[in-house]
C-alpha positions in Angstrom: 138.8 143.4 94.5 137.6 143.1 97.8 133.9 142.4 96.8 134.8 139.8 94.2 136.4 138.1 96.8 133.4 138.2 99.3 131.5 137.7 96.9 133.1 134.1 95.9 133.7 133.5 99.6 130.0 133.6 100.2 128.6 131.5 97.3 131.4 128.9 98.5 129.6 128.6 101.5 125.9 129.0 100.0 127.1 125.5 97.6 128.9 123.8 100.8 125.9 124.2 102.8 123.9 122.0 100.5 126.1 118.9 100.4 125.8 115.8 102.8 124.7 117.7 105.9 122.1 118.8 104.4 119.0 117.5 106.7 117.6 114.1 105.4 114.4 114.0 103.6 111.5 113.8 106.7 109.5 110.0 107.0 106.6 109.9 106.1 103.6 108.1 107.5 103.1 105.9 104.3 107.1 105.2 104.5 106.6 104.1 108.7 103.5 101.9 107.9 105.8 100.4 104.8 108.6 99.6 106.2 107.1 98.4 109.8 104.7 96.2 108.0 107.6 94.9 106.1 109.4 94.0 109.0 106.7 92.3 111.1 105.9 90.3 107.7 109.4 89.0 107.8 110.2 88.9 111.3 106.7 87.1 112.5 105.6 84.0 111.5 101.7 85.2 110.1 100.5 81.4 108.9 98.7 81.3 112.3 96.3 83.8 110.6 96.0 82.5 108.0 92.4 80.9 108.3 91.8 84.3 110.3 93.9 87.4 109.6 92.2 90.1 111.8 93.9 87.8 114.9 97.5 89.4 113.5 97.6 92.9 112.0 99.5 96.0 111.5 98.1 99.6 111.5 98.8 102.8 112.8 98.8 104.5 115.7 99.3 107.9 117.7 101.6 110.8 116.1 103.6 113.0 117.4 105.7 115.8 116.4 108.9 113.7 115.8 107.7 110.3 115.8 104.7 107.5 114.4 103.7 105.1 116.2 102.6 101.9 114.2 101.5 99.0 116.3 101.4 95.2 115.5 99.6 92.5 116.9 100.8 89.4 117.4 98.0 85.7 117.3 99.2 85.7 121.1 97.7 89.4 121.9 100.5 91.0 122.4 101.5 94.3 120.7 104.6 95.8 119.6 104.7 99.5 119.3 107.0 100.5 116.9 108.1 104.4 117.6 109.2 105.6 113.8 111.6 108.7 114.5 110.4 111.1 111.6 113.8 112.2 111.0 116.2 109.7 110.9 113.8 106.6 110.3 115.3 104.7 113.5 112.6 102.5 115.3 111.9 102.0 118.3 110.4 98.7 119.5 108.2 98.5 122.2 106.1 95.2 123.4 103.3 95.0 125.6 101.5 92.3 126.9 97.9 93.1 128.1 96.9 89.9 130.1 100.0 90.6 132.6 100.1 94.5 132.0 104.1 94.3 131.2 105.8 96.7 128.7 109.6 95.4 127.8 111.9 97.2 125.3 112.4 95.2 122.0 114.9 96.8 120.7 115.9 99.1 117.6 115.1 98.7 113.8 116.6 100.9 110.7 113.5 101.7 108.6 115.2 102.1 106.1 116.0 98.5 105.9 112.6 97.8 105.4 111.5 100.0 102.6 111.5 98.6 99.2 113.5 100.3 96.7 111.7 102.9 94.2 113.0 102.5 91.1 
């Protein structure tokens, strides 16, 4: 009797285990360029390049373990880096202006907002 019930005990916890703490599916870099790029196209006004896009682009940068880095930049020559966090898709934003060398936090973006639906 004893092993029946250590027996359901443990495949209890084996089918818990899998439910909603599971850990999240991990980013990846297709979803970070995606979703950036879909936020700079909303957020930034891009008819400036229109007559010449390669004044305004997005593209990807360094990688590290736990994050992307995608980087846009702006008509005015400034960048924004946009950290993806691999795990949870939070994003951090980063800008940098080159002509007076100052960096300046942006704030925070949910990638996951950004991402189009698969359907």
């Amino acid at each position: 009797m004893k092993h029946i019930a250590f027996s359901f005990i443990l495949t209890a916890l084996l089918f818990c285990s899998c439910g909603p703490h599971a850990p999240k599916s991990e980013i990846t870099v297709e979803m970070a360029f995606e979703g950036v790029s879909n936020y700079c196209h909303s957020a930034y006004d891009w008819s400036v390049a229109k007559d010449n896009p390669s004044i305004m682009y997005v593209q990807m940068g360094e990688e590290t373990d736990s994050a992307y880095q995608v980087v846009f930049r702006s008509y005015t020559g400034a960048f924004v880096n946009f950290y993806v966090d691999k795990t949870s898709g939070t994003t951090r934003m980063e800008e940098y202006v080159p002509t007076l060398d100052v960096r300046s936090d942006a704030g925070t973006i949910e990638l996951f907002d950004y991402l189009e639906q698969k359907k």
